[in-house]
KOLZA-915186 format. One record per residue (C-alpha): x, y, z. Coordinates in steps of 0.5 Angstrom, whole numbers, plus 500, padded with zeros to 3 digits. Layout:
// residues N
XYZ
...
END
This chain:
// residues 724
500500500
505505502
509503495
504506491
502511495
509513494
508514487
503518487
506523491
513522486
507524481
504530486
512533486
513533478
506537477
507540483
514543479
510544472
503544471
502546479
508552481
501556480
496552485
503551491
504560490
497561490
497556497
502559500
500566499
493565501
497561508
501567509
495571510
490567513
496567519
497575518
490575520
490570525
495575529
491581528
485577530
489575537
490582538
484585537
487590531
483587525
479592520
473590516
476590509
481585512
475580514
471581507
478578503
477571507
471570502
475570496
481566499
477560501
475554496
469552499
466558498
463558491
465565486
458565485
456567492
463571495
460577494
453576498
458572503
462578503
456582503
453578509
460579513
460587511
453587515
455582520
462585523
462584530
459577529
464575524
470577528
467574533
466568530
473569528
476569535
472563538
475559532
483561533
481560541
479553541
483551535
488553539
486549545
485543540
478542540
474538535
471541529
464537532
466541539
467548535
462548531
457546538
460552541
459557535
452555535
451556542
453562542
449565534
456566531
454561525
453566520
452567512
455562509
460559513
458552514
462546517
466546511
468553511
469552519
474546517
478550511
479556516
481552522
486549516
488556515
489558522
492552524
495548518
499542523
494540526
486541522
484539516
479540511
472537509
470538502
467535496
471536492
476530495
470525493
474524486
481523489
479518494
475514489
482514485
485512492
481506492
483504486
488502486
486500494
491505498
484507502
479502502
473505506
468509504
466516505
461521505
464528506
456530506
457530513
461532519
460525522
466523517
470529519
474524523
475518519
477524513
483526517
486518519
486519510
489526511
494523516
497517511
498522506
501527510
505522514
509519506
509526504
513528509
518523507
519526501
525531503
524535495
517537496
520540503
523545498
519545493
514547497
519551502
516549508
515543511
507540509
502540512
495538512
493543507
497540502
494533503
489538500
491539495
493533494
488530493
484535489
488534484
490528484
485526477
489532475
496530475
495522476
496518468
490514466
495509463
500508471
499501474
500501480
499494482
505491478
510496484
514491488
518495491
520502488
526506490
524512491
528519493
525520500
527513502
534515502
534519509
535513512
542512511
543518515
542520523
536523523
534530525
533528532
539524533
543531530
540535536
543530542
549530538
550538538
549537546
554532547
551525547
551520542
545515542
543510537
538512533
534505533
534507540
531514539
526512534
524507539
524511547
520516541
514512538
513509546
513516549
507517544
504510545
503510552
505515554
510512561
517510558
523507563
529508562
534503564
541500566
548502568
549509573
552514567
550512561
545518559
539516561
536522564
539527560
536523554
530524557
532532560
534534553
528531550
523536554
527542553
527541546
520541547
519546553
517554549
521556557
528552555
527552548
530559546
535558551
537551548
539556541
543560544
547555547
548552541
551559538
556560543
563556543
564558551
568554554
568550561
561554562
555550559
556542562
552537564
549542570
545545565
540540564
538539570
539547573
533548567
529542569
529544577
530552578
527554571
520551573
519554579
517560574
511556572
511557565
516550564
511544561
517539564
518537571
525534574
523531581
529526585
526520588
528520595
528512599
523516604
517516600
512511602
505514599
503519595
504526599
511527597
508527590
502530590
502533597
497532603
491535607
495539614
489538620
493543624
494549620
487546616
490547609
492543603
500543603
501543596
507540591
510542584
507536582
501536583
501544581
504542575
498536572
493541574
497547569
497541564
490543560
492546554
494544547
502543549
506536552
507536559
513531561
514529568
521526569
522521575
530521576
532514579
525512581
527506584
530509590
524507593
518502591
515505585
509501587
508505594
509512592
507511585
500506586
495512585
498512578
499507575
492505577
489511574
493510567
490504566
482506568
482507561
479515557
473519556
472522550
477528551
482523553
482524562
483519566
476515567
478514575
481520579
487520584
484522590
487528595
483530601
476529602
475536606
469541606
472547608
474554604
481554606
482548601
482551594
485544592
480539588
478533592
480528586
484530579
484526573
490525569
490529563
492526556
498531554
501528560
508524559
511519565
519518563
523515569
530514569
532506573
539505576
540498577
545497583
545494590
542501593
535500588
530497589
528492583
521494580
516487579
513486573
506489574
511496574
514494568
508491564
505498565
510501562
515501556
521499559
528501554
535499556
541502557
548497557
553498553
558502553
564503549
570507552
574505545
569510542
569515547
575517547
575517540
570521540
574527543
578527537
573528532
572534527
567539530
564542524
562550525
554551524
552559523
545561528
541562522
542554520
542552527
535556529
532553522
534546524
531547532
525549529
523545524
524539529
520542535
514543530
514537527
515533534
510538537
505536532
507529532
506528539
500532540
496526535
491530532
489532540
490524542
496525546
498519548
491517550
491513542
492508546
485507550
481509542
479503540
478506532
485508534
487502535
483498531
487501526
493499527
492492528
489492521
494496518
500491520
503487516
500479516
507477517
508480523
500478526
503471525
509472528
506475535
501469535
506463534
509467540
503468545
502460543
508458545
508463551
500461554
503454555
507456561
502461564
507468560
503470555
500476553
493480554
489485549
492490552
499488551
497487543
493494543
499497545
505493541
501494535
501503536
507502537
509499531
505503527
508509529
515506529
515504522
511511520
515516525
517523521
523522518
526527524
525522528
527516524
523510521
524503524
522497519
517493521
522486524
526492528
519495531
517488532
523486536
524492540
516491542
517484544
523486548
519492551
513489552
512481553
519480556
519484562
513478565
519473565
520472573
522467578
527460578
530456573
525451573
520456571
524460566
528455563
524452558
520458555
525462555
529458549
522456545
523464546
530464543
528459538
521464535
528470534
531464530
524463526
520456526
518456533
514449531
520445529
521443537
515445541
515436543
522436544
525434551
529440555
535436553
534435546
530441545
536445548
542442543
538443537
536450538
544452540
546449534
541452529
543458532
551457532
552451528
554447535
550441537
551441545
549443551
552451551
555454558
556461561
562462556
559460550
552465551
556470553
560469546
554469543
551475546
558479544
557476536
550479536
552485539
557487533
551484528
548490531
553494531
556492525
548495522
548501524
555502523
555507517
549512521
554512527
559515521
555519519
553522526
560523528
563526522
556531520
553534526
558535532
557539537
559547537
561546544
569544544
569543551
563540552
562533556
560527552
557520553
557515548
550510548
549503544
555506540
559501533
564498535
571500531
571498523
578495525
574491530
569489525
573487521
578482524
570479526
569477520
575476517
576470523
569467524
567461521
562462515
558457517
558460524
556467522
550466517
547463522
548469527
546474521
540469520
536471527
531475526
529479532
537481535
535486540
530480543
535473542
541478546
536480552
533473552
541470551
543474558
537472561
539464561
546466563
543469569
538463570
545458569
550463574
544464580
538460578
534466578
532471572
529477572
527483566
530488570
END
């Protein structure tokens, strides 16, 4: 489907150059001026003339009537203006087109002839990245759609009622054209939703009655070539001194707007919480023009690792932050320390930054509560009230159903509200150190969240990495790259006012089980039957949540990088089924090497196997050796499957490392998941045997085979395995 779509939106960017250089100046005018107006509505400085122009620059007006519309306008100014400022007030809070369109009748600012499709086109005007528009005139380009079967459901655009399932079509087409770096500068802006208007309108006009799109396999389209280079995102933790996988980035990104709770795991110092601080910054309006400013200065020994953290505790105490930074203290045992108590002394609530912080949280921007070391303390006492609620499920603005309560007091001492709801513009990122003074989360914890690992460390790299090249970047770039990035994250992340709660709208997620591949739902089945023989399988919830987070992995904007689908499956399996491994050997032994083998393919082949039997047959499927293995041999077989996936992602490490570096000369770097050398590499190759090292090349999910690989060494060594 995405291969012919593809090549539509080739056939868009040729007209776009020849036939349509007219039709894109004329759009862009026409946005230019309706974000003029935009700003001379806000403050209150619009002038009649300016209102009667919008007739003649809107599409869903026909010509014939523009002067009675301009007529009514004229007669009407107040009440047009008006309209005007209720319109831009709720679209800017994210409001539906059905929400906007109650409240402009509730109030008589429905006037002439702006209907709902004229509604939808200003609200497409005003606010480009988030609104689309509903008109007839798309009829012929979804019926060309259907054709070629890239959209298979009907719509009536009659009604306001399909508004909705319009916009999941309009997000498909937006989504691909994004990919297409040469129509970003054709355009000379990032596309929006009004191009997927454009689009389709013209889409009879443009696509050749003689194109077959059903002989395509797989074209080689221009767009593609992105992935051979770090992603916008990943340039961005670069220039800040920190190095991490872009596999990585893509997947802890498409978790956040999954669910919405992700856990950063593993090794003191590996940058848990600095991917998670600086992640936040780039997205907070209070840190943002800081963070330019700091990468046009080349001020040495002045901007290190404080900076972060000064930003996300100090900074916030103005309000005006959308990040929160708390420490978690070994003390806490309830939820006072969070969201504070009800004093019976003094007869008033004691108040905490977090809880002023959610209750801040009700507009159209992402708030993001960073939980540093958050097992300290038992996560399932401080934290209880929280994950209860996240799973009650969502109404229909995407609040929390259940409430977290606070006080049961009547007293107008208390300002403070008996309950909150948990709104879905709220994002959980909690940062895991696994030592000797923390606590080990139990499998409920982990099973709520999307967990990511960080443990590999490489100090060849790192220290190579001081040695690198610094490329100098002017203001001007950097600021357009910083820009370009938030918006698209912000709009992203907003999900057509989803946020994260897309998880809990079952079209949504209806969706997305629909739209993955046939391979991957027999993948995840063969896994749940081997796993429900040993009480280890997962729920509706589980595949909901996987299949999110694999449609937007493999569809993430091409700031953020894509995964392919075995990359996204693999990761969601790491994520989400592995963490309910927990308990002795005599539990896990056996299902987690039928695991091993569902990474290899053909989980069938051993299912009536004995231990004994099944264990040498699947360690010499995966290393040519029939025998049992001991520690030694997993831990060889976890370092060759490291480098396989170092080895992958080799030429994206290069590029990142001699493209994007850091202004900063003196700024303090950390290296995660990062290649091993290419000397290395080489030496591997050139000593393996062949035999060996077609069949390590053959495991299809490397990230899950590794983790599953260390828990058997750990099951071997203890007698015991655990995910965290």
């Amino acid at each position: 489907m995405m291969d012919k779509l593809g090549l539509l939106i080739k056939e868009f960017e040729d007209w776009l150059q020849k036939e349509g250089k007219k039709d894109k100046d004329d759009r862009n005018t026409r946005l230019h001026f309706f974000q003029d107006l935009k700003d001379k509505i806000i403050n209150d400085t619009i002038t009649e003339s300016e209102i009667l122009e919008i007739p003649d620059k809107i599409f869903s007006i026909d010509k014939r009537q523009r002067n009675n519309a301009k007529s009514v306008l004229k007669n009407n100014f107040f009440i047009a203006k008006n309209m005007l400022k209720e319109i831009i007030d709720n679209g800017n809070k994210g409001k539906s087109l059905d929400e906007i369109i109650k409240k402009l009748k509730e109030t008589n600012l429905m006037i002439g002839h702006f209907k709902f499709r004229q509604i939808s086109e200003l609200l497409c005007l005003f606010y480009p990245e988030r609104y689309w528009i509903i008109n007839k005139g798309l009829q012929k380009g979804i019926e060309i759609l259907n054709r070629f079967k890239i959209w298979t459901e009907e719509l009536n655009l009659d009604k306001i009622e399909d508004y909705k399932k319009l916009g999941e079509l309009l997000t498909l087409i937006l989504e691909n054209l994004r990919k297409n770096p040469t129509l970003e500068k054709i355009l000379e802006r990032t596309p929006n939703y009004y191009d997927t208007d454009a689009f389709l309108w013209h889409l009879p006009v443009f696509v050749k009655d003689d194109i077959d799109l059903n002989d395509v396999v797989k074209p080689k389209l221009e767009h593609e070539q992105y992935k051979e280079v770090p992603s916008l995102l990943v340039k961005y933790f670069i220039s800040k001194g920190f190095y991490f996988n872009q596999d990585l980035i893509t997947a802890f990104y498409s978790a956040l707007k999954t669910k919405g709770f992700v856990i950063l795991s593993g090794l003191t110092g590996t940058g848990k919480t600095k991917l998670a601080q600086l992640f936040a910054e780039l997205l907070c309006p209070n840190c943002f023009e800081r963070l330019k400013k700091e990468n046009t200065q080349n001020s040495q020994n002045e901007q290190n690792t404080q900076i972060a953290q000064n930003s996300s505790e100090k900074r916030n105490q103005n309000g005006k932050c959308t990040h929160l930074f708390l420490s978690v203290r070994p003390d806490w045992r309830d939820t006072k320390a969070l969201l504070g108590y009800y004093n019976p002394i003094i007869r008033k609530y004691e108040r905490t930054p977090l809880l002023d912080f959610i209750l801040k949280a009700n507009d159209a921007r992402p708030y993001f509560i960073i939980l540093d070391e958050m097992n300290l303390s038992h996560v399932e006492y401080y934290f209880a009230d929280f994950l209860s609620v996240l799973e009650s499920g969502r109404d229909q603005h995407g609040w929390t159903k259940e409430t977290i309560k606070l006080h049961d007091v009547d007293s107008n001492n208390v300002k403070e509200p008996k309950e909150i709801n948990l709104p879905p513009n709220l994002y959980i990122i909690g940062s895991v150190n696994i030592d000797e003074t923390t606590y080990m989360f139990s499998p409920k914890v982990l099973d709520r969240a999307f967990t990511i690992e960080f443990r590999e460390v490489n100090f060849n790299d790192y220290l190579a990495s001081f040695k690198n090249e610094r490329i100098n970047v002017t203001k001007k770039e950097l600021e357009k790259e910083l820009n370009k990035l938030r918006d698209t994250l912000l709009n992203d992340l907003r999900n057509n006012g989803k946020f994260c709660a897309a998880v809990a709208d079952k079209e949504e997620i209806k969706k997305a089980i629909n739209e993955l591949d046939s391979t991957i739902k027999d993948e995840l089945s063969k896994l749940n039957q081997i796993l429900q023989s040993y009480d280890l399988h997962f729920g509706y919830r589980v595949l909901d949540e996987i299949a999110l987070f694999i449609k937007y992995a493999t569809n993430a904007p091409k700031e953020v990088g894509e995964l392919q689908p075995e990359q996204a499956l693999d990761f969601a399996v790491l994520m989400k089924v592995l963490p309910k491994f927990h308990g002795p050997r005599q539990k896990l032994k056996r299902p987690l090497w039928l695991v091993l083998k569902w990474c290899l393919g053909n989980p069938e082949k051993f299912d009536n196997k004995k231990s004994e039997e099944l264990i040498k047959g699947i360690w010499k499927e995966l290393n040519g050796e029939e025998k049992r293995p001991n520690t030694e041999d997993l831990t060889r077989v976890i370092q060759e499957l490291k480098l396989k996936l170092n080895n992958r992602r080799e030429s994206v490490s290069q590029e990142a490392n001699s493209q994007f570096q850091t202004i900063d000369g003196n700024q303090s770097q950390t290296i995660e998941e990062t290649h091993e050398s290419t000397s290395e590499a080489h030496q591997t190759e050139q000593t393996s045997k062949d035999e060996k090292k077609s069949i390590i090349d053959n495991v299809k999910y490397p990230r899950t085979a590794i983790k599953v690989l260390t828990m058997l060494r750990q099951l071997y060594e203890t007698g015991f395995a655990s995910f965290a």
